[in-house]
N, C-alpha and C positions, 0 to 999 in steps of 0.2 A: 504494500500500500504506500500512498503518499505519505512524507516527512509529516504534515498537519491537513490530516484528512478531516472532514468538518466533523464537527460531535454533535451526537446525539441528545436531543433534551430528555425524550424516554430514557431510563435508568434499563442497566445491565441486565434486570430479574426481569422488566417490561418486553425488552425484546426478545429473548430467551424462552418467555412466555407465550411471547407471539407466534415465536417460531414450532413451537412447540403445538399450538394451535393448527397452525396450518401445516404441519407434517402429522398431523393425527388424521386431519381428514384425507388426505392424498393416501395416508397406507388404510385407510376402512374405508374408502369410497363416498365417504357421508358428508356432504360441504359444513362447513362450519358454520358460525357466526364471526359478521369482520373483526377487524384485529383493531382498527382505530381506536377501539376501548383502552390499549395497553400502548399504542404510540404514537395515537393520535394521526390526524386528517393528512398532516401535510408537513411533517419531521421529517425530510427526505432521507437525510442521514440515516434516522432510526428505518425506516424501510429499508434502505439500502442494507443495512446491517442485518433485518432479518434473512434479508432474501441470500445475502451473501452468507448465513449459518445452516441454511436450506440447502445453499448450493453447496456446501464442507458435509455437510450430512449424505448427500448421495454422493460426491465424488469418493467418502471414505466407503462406500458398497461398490464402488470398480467403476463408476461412470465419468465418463471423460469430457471435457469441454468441446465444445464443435467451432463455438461461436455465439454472437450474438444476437438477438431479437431488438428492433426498436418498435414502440406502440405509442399508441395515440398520436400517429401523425397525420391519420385523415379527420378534416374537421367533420367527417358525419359517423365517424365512429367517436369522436372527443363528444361528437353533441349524444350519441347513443349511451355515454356511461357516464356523462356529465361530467367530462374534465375538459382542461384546457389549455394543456401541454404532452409532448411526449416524455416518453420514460422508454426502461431500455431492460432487457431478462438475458437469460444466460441461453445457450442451447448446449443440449447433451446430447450423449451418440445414442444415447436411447429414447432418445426423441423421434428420429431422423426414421423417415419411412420410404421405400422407392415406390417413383413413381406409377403409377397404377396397382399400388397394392393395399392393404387392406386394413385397417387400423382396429383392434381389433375392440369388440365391446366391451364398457367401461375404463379403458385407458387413459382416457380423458374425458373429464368431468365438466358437466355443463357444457359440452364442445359447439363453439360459434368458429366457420371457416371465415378467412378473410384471402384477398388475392394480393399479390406484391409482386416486387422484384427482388431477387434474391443475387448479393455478389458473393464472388469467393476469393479472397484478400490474393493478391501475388506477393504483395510486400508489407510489411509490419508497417502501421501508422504509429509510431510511438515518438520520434522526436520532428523539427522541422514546426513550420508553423502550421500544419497542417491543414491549409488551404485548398481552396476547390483544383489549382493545379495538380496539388502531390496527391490528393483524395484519388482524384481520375488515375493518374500513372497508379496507382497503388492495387486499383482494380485487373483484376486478371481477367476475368469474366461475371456476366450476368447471365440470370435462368429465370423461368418464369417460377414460380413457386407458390405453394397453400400455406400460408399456417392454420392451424388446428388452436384456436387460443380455448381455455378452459380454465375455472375460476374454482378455488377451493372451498371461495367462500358463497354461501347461501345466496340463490336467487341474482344473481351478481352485485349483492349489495355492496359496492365499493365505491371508495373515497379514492383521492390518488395516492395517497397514505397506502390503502389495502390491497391495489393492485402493484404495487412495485415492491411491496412485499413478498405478496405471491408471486412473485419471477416474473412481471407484467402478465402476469395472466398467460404465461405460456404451457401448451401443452405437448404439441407435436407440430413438424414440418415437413413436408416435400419437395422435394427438390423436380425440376422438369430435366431431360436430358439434351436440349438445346440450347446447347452453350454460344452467347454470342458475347463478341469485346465492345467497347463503346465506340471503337469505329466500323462495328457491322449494323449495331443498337442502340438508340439515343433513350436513354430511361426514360425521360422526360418528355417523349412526345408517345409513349406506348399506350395503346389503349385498352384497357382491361373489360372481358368479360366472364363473370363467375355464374356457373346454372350446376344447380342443383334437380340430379334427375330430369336432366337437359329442360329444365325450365329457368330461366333466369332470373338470378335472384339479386344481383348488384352489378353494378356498371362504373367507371371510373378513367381516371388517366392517368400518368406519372405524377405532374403537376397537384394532383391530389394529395400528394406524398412530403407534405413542406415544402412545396414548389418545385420539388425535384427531386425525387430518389437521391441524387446524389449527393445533394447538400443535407440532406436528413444522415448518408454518412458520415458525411464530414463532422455535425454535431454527436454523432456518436464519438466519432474519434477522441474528441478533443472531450469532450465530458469521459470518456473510459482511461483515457490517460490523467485528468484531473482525482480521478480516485484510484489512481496508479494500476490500474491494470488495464495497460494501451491493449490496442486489436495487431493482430498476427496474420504474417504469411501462413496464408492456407486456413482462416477460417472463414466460416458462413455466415453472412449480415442479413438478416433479414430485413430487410430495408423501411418497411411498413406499408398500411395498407391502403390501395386505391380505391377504395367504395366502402360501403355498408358491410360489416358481419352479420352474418347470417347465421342463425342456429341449425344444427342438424339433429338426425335422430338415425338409429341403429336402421342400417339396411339401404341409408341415401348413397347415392354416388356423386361426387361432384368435379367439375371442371373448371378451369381456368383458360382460358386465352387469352394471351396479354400480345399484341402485335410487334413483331420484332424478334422476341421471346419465345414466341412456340406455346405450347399449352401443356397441362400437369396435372393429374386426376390421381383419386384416392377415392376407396369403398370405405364405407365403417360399418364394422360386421354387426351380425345381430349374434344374439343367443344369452349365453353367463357372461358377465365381466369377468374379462382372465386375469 
């Protein structure tokens, strides 16, 4: 971590608690109640601190970091959860599902898909000023990609306090296998279409994405390196989302097309939660 990472007003037993919270419901299935009771609405630090004792709690059972998630960068998923900023989650290799395969039921809870563009770092953004110049060289490629976000907590009752705690609300991802660089693909002029059960269910464009996929990296960058842990050659950004999330239910199939990109589907199964 950073020399003087900000601190938390929640106390040490507050977050601990929190955390504690929201890895109850994630190993029984059962969403919680939010966590703002114990760290309050809008303690970034104190979120951050839970999410990051979540994330030391599964990498100590064998799970590996992939990379990054950024959320709330479409303003009609900020106006869907009533926030009004982004935040940013980890991803794990046990998240990651290929594409056209099948996620299996109950693995994510409360699961709303969203459509984005997904890059995969060529080079670590850690020092430099990390400007929209070194952001772009930094990219090695882009893919069209789903995430699967999924909320620990009840009904999605969240503050932006309780979703950046629960790892922004992430649950699973997919990756498309049309890899393109941004001088085959311009993030920012790509047009997304997401159908569910080939019926469509959100529509959108780059520019949906803090005005640009690319500059929603860049604020990752530079915020992941302010709390000392910059982004790496060879991981996955999820860059965030171009339209509305949508809820699913066991049995949906869904699509993505984002123009430029190519398209990227996932089943979620029916039956037991495995």
């Amino acid at each position: 971590m950073t020399a003087n990472p900000p601190l938390a007003s929640a106390s040490p037993s507050a977050i601990a608690a929190a955390a504690a919270r929201l890895a109850g419901a994630a190993a029984s299935g059962v969403p919680c109640a939010p966590v703002r009771d114990l760290i309050g609405r809008d303690d970034l630090a104190a979120a951050y601190a839970v999410q990051a004792e979540l994330t030391a709690r599964r990498l100590a059972r064998g799970a590996h970091i992939t990379g990054r998630k950024i959320g709330l960068t479409s303003a009609s998923v900020q106006r869907q959860l009533g926030v009004d900023r982004p935040d940013f989650g980890v991803l794990l290799d046990d998240m990651a599902h290929p594409d056209g395969g099948t996620i299996p039921a109950g693995r994510v809870l409360q699961p709303r898909v969203e459509a984005e563009v997904a890059f995969v770092l060529a080079a670590d953004l850690a020092t430099g000023p990390l400007d929209t110049a070194q952001v772009r060289d930094a990219i090695g490629y882009g893919v069209a990609a789903l995430e699967v976000c999924g909320s620990r907590i009840a009904g999605w009752d969240i503050s932006f306090g309780d979703t950046v705690a629960d790892n922004a609300s992430a649950g699973a991802y997919v990756l498309g296998t049309d890899r393109r660089t941004l001088a085959e693909a311009e993030p920012v002029d790509t047009r997304m279409t997401l159908r569910v059960n080939g019926t469509e269910v959100s529509a959108g464009t780059g520019a949906a994405c803090l005005g640009d996929p690319v500059e929603a990296l860049g604020w990752l960058a530079r915020t992941a390196r302010e709390l000392g842990e910059p982004l790496r050659a060879g991981q996955v950004v999820l860059s965030g989302a171009l339209g509305p999330m949508y809820a699913v239910s066991p049995g949906d199939s869904v699509t993505a097309e984002l123009s430029g990109f190519g398209c990227v589907t996932v089943h979620f199964g029916e039956g037991e939660p495995s």
